[in-house]
Backbone as CSV, one residue per row, in Angstrom:
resi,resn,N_x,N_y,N_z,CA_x,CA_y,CA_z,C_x,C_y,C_z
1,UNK,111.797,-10.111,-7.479,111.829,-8.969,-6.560,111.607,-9.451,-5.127
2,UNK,112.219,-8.759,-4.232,112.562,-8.811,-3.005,110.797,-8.852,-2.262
3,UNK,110.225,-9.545,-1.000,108.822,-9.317,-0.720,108.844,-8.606,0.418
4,UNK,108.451,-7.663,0.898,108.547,-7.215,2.014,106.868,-6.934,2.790
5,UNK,106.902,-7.663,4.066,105.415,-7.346,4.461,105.370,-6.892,5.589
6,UNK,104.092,-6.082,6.097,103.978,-5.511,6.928,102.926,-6.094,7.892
7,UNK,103.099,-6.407,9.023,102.252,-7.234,10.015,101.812,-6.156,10.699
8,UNK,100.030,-6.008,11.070,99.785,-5.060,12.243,99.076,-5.846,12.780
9,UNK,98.539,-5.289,14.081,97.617,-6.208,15.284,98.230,-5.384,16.170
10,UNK,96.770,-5.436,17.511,97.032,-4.619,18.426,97.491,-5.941,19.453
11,UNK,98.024,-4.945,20.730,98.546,-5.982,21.847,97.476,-7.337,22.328
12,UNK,97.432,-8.232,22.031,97.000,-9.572,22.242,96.432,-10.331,21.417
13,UNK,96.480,-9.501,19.830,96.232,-10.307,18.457,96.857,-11.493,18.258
14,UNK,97.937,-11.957,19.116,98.193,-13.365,18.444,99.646,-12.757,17.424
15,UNK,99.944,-11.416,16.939,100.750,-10.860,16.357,102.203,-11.690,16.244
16,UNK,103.011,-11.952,17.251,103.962,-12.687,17.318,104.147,-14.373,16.992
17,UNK,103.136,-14.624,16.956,102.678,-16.263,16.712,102.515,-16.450,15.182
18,UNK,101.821,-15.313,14.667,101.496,-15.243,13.030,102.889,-14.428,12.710
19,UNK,103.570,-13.759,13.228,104.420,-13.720,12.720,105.639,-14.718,12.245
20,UNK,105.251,-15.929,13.033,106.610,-16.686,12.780,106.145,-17.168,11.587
21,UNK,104.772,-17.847,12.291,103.805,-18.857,10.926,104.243,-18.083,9.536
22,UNK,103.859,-17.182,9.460,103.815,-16.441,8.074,106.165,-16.475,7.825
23,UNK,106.598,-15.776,8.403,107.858,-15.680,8.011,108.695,-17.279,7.621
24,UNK,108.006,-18.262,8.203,108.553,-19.687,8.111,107.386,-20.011,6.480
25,UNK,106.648,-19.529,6.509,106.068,-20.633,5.365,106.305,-19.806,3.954
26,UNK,106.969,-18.595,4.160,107.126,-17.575,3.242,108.636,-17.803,2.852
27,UNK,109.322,-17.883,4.038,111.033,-17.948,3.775,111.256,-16.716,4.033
28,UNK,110.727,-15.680,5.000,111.235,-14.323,4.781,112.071,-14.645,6.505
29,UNK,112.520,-13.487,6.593,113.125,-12.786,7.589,112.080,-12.208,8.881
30,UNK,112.130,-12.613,9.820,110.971,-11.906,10.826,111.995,-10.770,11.746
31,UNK,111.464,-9.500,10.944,111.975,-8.310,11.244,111.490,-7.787,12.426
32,UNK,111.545,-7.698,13.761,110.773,-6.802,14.781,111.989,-5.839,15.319
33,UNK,111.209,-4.747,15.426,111.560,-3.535,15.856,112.288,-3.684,17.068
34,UNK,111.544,-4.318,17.926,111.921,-4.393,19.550,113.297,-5.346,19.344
35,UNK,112.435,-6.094,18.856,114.794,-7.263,18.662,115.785,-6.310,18.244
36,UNK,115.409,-5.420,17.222,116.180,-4.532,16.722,116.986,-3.874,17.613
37,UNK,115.948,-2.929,18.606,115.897,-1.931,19.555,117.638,-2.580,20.517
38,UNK,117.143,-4.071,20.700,117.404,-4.554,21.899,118.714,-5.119,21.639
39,UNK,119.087,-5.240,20.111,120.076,-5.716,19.957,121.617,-4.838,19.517
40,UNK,120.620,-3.447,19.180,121.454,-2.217,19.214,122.010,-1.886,20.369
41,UNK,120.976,-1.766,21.230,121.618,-1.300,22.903,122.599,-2.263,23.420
42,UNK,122.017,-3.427,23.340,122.747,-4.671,24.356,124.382,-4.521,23.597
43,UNK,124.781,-4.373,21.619,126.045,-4.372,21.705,126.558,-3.031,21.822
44,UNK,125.591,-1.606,21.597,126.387,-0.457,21.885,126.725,-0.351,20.970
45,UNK,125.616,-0.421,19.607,126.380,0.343,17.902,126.309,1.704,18.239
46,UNK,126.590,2.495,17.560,126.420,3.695,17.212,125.100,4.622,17.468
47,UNK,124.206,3.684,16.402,122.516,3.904,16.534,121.887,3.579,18.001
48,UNK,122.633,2.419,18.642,122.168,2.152,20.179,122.672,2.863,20.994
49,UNK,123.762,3.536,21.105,124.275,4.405,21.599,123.645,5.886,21.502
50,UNK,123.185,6.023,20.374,122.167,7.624,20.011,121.197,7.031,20.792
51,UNK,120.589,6.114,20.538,118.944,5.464,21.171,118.744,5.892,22.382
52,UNK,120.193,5.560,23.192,120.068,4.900,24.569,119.759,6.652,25.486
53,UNK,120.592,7.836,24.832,120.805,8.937,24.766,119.399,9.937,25.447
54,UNK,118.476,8.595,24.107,116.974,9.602,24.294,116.435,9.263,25.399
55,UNK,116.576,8.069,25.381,115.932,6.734,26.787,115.793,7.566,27.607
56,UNK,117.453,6.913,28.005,117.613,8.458,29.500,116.973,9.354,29.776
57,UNK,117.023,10.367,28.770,116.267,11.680,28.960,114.906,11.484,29.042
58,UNK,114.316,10.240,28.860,112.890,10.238,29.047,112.165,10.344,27.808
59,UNK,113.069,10.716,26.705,112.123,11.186,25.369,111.915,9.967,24.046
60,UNK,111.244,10.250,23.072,111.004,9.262,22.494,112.082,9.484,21.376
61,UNK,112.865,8.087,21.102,113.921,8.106,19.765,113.049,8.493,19.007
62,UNK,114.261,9.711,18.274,113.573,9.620,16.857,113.219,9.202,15.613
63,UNK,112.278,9.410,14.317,111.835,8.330,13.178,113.445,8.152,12.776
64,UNK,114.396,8.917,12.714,115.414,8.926,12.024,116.261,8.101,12.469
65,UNK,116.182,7.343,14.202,116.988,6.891,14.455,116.742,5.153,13.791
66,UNK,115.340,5.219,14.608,114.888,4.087,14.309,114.679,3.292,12.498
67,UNK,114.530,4.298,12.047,114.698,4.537,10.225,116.059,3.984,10.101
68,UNK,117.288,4.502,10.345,118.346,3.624,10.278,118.949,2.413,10.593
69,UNK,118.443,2.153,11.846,118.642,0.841,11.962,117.772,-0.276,11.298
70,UNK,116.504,0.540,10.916,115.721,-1.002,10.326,116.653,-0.858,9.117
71,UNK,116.976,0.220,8.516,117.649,0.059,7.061,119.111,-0.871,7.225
72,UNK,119.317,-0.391,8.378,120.918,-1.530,8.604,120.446,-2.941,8.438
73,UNK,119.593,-3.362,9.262,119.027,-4.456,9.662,118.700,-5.339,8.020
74,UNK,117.720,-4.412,7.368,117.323,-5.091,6.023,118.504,-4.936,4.985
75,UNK,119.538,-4.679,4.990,120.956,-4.579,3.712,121.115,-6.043,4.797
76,UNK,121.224,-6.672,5.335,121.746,-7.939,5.809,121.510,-8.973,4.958
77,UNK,122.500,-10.112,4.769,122.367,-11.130,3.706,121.248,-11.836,3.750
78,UNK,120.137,-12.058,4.773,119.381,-12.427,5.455,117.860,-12.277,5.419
79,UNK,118.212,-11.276,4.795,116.914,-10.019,4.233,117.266,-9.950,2.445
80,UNK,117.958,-10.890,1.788,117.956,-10.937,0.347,116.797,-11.079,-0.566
81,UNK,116.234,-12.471,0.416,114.444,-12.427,-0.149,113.747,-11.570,0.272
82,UNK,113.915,-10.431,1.220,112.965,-9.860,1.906,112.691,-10.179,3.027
83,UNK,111.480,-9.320,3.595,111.244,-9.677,5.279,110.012,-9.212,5.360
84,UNK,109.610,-9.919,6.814,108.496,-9.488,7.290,108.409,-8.581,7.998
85,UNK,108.156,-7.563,8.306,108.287,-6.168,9.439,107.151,-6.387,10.354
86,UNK,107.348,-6.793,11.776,106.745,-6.675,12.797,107.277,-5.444,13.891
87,UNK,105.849,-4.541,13.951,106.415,-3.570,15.446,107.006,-2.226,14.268
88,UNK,107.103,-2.165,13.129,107.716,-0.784,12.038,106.664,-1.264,11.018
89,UNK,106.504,-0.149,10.211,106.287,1.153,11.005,105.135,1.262,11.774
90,UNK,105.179,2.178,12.552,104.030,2.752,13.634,102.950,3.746,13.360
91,UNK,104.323,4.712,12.173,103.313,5.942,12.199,103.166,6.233,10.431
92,UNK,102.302,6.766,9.782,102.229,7.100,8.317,103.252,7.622,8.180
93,UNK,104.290,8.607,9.038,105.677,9.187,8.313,106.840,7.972,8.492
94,UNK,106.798,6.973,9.489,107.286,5.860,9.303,106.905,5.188,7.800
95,UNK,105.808,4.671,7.791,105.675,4.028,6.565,106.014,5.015,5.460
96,UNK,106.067,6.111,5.214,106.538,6.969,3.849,107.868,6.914,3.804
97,UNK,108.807,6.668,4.898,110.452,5.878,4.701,110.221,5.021,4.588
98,UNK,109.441,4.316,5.004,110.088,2.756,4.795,110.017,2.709,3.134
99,UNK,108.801,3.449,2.692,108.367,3.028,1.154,109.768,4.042,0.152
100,UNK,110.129,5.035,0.890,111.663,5.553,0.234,112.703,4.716,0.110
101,UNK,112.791,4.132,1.582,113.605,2.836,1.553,113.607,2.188,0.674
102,UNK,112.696,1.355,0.686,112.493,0.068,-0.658,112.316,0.402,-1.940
103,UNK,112.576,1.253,-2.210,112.670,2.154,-3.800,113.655,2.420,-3.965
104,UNK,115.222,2.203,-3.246,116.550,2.328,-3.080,116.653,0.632,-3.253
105,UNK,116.180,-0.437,-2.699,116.414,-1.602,-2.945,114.918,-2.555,-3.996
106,UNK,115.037,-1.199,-4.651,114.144,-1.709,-5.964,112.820,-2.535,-5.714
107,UNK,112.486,-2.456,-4.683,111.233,-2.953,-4.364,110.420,-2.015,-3.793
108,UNK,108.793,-2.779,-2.730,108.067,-2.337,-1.974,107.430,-3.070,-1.166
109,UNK,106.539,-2.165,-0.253,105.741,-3.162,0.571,104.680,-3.667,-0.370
110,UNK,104.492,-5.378,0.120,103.681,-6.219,-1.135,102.404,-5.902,-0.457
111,UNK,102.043,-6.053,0.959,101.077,-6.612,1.318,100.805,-6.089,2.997
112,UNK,100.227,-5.806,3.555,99.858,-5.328,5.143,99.011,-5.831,6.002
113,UNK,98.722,-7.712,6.448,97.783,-8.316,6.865,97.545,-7.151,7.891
114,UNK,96.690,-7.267,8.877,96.294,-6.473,9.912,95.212,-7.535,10.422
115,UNK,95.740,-8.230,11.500,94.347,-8.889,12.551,93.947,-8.056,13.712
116,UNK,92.883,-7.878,13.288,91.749,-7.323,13.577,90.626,-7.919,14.886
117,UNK,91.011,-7.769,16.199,90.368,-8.223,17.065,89.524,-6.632,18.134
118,UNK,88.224,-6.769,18.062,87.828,-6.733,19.141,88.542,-5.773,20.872
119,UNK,87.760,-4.867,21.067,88.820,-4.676,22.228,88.191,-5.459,23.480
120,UNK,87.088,-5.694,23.590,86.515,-6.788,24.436,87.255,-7.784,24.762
121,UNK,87.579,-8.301,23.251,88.462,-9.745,23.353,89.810,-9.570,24.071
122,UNK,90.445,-8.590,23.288,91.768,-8.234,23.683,91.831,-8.042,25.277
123,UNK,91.008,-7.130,25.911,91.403,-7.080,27.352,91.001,-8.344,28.159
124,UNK,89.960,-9.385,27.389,90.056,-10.704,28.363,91.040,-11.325,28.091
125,UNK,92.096,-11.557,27.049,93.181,-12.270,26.237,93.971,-11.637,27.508
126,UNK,94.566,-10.501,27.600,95.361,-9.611,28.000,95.220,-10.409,29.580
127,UNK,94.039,-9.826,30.056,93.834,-9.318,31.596,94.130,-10.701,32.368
128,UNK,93.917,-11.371,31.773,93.132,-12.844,31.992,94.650,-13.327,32.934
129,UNK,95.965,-13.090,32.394,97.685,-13.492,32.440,97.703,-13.321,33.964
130,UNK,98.172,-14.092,34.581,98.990,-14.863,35.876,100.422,-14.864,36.094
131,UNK,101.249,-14.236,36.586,102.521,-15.139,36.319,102.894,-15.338,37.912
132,UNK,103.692,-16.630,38.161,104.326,-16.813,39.016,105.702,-16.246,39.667
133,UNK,105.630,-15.789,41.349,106.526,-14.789,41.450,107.899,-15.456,41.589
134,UNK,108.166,-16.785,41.765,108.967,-17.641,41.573,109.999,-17.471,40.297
135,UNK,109.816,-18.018,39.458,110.408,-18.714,38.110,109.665,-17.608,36.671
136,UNK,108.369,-17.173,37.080,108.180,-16.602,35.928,107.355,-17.116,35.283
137,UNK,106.783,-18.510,35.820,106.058,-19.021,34.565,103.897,-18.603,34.419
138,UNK,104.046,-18.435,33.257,102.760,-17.600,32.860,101.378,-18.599,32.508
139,UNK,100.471,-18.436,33.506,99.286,-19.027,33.383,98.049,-17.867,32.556
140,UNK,96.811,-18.617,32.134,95.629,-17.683,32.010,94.554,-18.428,32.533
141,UNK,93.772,-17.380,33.310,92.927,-17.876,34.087,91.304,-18.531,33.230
142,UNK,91.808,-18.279,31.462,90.583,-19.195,30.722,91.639,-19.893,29.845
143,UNK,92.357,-19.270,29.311,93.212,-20.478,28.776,93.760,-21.562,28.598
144,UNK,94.634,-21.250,29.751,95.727,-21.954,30.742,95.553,-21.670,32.004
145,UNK,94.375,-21.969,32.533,94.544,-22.050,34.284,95.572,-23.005,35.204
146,UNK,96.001,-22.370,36.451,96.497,-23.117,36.832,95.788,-24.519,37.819
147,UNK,95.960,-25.511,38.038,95.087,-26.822,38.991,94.623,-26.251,39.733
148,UNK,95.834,-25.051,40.677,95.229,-24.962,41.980,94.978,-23.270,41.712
149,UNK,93.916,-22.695,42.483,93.725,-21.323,41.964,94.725,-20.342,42.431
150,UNK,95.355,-19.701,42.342,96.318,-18.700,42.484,98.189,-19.423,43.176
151,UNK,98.013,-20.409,42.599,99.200,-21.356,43.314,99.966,-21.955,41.296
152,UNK,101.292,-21.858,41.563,102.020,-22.235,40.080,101.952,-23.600,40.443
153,UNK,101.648,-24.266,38.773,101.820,-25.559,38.802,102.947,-26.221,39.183
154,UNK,104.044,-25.282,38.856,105.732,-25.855,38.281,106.381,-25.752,39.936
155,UNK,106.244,-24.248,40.044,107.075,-24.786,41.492,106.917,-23.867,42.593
156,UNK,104.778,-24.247,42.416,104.368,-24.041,43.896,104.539,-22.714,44.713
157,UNK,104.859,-21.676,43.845,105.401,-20.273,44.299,103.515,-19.725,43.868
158,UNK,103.207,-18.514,44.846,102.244,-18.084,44.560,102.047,-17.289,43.292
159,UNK,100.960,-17.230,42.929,100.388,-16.115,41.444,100.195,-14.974,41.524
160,UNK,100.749,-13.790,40.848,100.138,-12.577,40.846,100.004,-11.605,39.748
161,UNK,99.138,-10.164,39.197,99.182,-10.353,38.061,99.871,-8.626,38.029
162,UNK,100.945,-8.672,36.844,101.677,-7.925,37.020,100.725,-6.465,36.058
163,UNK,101.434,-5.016,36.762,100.438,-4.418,36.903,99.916,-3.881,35.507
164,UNK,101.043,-4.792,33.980,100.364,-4.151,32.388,99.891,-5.581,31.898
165,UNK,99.201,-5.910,33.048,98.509,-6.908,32.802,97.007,-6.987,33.414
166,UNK,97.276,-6.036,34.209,95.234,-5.481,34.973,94.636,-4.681,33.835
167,UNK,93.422,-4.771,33.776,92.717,-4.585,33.130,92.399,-3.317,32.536
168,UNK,92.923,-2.321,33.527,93.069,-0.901,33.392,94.152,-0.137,32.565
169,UNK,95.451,-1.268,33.192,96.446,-0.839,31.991,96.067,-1.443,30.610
170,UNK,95.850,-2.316,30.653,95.400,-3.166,29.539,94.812,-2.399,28.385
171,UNK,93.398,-1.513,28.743,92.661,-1.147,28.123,93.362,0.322,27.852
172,UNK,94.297,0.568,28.296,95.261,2.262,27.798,95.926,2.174,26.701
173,UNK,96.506,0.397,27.037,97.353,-0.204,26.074,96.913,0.067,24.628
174,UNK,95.517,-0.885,24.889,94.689,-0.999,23.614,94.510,0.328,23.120
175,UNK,94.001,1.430,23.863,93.476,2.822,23.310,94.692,3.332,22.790
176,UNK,95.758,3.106,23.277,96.815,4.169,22.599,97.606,3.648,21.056
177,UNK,97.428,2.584,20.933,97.747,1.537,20.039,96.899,2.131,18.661
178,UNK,95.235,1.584,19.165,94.129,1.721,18.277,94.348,3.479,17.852
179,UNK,94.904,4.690,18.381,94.933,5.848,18.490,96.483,6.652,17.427
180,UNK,97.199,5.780,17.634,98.675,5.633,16.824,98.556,5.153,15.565
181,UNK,97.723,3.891,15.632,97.907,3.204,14.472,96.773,3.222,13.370
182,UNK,95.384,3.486,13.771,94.195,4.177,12.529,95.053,5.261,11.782
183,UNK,95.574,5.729,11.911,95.948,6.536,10.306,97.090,6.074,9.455
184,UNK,97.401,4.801,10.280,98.547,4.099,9.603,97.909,2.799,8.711
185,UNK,96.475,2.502,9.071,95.804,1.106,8.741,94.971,2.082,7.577
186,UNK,94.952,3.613,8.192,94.029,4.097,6.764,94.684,4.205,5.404
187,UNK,96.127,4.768,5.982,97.478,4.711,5.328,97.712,3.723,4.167
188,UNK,97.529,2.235,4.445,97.661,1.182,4.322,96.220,0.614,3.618
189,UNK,94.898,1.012,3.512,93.620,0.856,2.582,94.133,1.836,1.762
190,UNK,93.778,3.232,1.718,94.229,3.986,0.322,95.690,3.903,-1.023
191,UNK,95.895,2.640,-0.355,97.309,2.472,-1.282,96.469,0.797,-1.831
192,UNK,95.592,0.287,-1.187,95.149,-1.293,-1.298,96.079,-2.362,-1.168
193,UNK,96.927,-1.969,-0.153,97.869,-3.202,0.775,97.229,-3.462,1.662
194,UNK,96.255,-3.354,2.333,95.928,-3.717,3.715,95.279,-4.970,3.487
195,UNK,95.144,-6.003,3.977,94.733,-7.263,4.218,93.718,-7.844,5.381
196,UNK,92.840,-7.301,5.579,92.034,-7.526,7.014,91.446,-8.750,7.323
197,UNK,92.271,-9.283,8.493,91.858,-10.511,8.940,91.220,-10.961,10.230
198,UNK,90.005,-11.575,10.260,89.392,-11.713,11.745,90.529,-12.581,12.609
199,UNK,90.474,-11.779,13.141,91.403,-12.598,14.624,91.317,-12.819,15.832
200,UNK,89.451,-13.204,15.880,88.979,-13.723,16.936,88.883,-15.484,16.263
201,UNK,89.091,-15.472,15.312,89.407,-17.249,14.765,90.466,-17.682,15.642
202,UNK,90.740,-19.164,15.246,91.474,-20.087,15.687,92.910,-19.450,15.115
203,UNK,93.975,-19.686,15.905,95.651,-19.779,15.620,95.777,-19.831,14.431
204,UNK,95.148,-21.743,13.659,95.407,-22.227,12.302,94.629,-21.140,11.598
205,UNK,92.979,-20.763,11.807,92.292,-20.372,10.857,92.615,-19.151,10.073
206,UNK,93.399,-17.767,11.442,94.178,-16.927,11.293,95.274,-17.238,10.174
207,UNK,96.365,-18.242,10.471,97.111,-18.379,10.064,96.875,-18.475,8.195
208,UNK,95.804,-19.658,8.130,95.405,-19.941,6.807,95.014,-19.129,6.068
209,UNK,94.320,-18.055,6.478,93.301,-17.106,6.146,94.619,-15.854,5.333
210,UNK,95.437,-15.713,6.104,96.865,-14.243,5.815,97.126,-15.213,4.347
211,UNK,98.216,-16.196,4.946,99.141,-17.368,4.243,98.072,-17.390,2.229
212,UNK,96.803,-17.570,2.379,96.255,-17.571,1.604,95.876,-16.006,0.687
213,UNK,95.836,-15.079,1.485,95.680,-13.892,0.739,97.135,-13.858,0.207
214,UNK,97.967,-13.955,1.111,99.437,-13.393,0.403,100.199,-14.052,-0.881
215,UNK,99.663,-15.436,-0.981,99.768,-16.129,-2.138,99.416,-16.135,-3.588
216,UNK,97.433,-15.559,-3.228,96.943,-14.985,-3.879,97.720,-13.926,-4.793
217,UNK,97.189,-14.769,-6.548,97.481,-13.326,-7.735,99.037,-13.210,-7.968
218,UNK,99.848,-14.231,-7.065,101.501,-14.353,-7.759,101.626,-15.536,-8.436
């Protein structure tokens, strides 16, 4: 049977990094919503064309739109073993298609890591980002500082920090996230898929810690 998993983490979990880790050591497909989004619009399917519709108007696509294209997306030869879903679903009536979905392709969701950080952490992770107005390239002022203080290493263009990267947006980020997604993580315990992982650990320790539950009991 086909594996299909569900990745959550709020904005500066490290989410995209464990997503590869996990989709490369699994063999799955790394499904994100936003590639999806972006790859509908940019060729102008049908579904990107409805999408683009709502944009405009300011309003939010609907589950139905977005429901179809992940379903396009997963019938792909590509998605035979399954996939990892990063960024879908968002909301508990999201996840109750997706789980209709995969009962049409004879499966389900196996498993729902969720790293679990801190909003403390998250807005110093977050806030912390630099980028250069030059070229683009992205410093952190504990991470990755740059030599010289507010000056790019690469090519000497000054630093500044763009404005969903201050601390204020930052922390809206986090609240609206943490506010969307608790009834989707509660969603996700009352079924016993959820997987909770500290993700104030190291990259590897994160990594080891999922990689090892998901192995677990097959």
């Amino acid at each position: 049977m086909a594996r299909y998993i569900v990745l959550l983490g709020p904005p500066g979990a490290g989410k995209g990094t464990q997503a590869q880790r996990i989709s490369e050591t699994l063999v799955l497909a790394h499904i994100s919503s936003g590639d999806i989004f972006r790859e509908n619009l940019k060729d102008q399917t049908e579904l990107g064309n409805l999408a683009k519709g709502y944009i405009d108007r300011g309003e939010l696509v609907p589950d139905d739109v977005t429901i179809a294209m992940i379903r396009e997306r997963l019938s792909r030869p590509d998605c035979r073993n399954g996939a990892l879903l990063d960024g879908f679903p968002r909301t508990p009536i999201q996840a109750e298609a997706l789980d209709k979905m995969l009962v049409e392709f004879n499966s389900e969701v196996e498993a729902v890591p969720y790293i679990n950080v801190p909003e403390d952490v998250l807005v110093e992770r977050l806030s912390g980002r630099w980028t250069c107005k030059d070229q683009g390239h992205v410093f952190h002022h504990i991470y990755s500082p740059p030599k010289v203080q507010g000056i790019c290493d690469q090519d000497g263009s000054e630093l500044y920090q763009r404005e969903d990267d201050k601390p204020e947006t930052v922390k809206r980020r986090i609240r609206v996230y943490m506010e969307q997604t608790a009834p989707l993580i509660e969603y996700y315990q009352q079924s016993g898929k959820l997987i909770e992982v500290d993700g104030t650990q190291s990259i590897e320790d994160v990594s080891n810690e999922m990689i090892a539950a998901l192995f677990k009991d097959r």
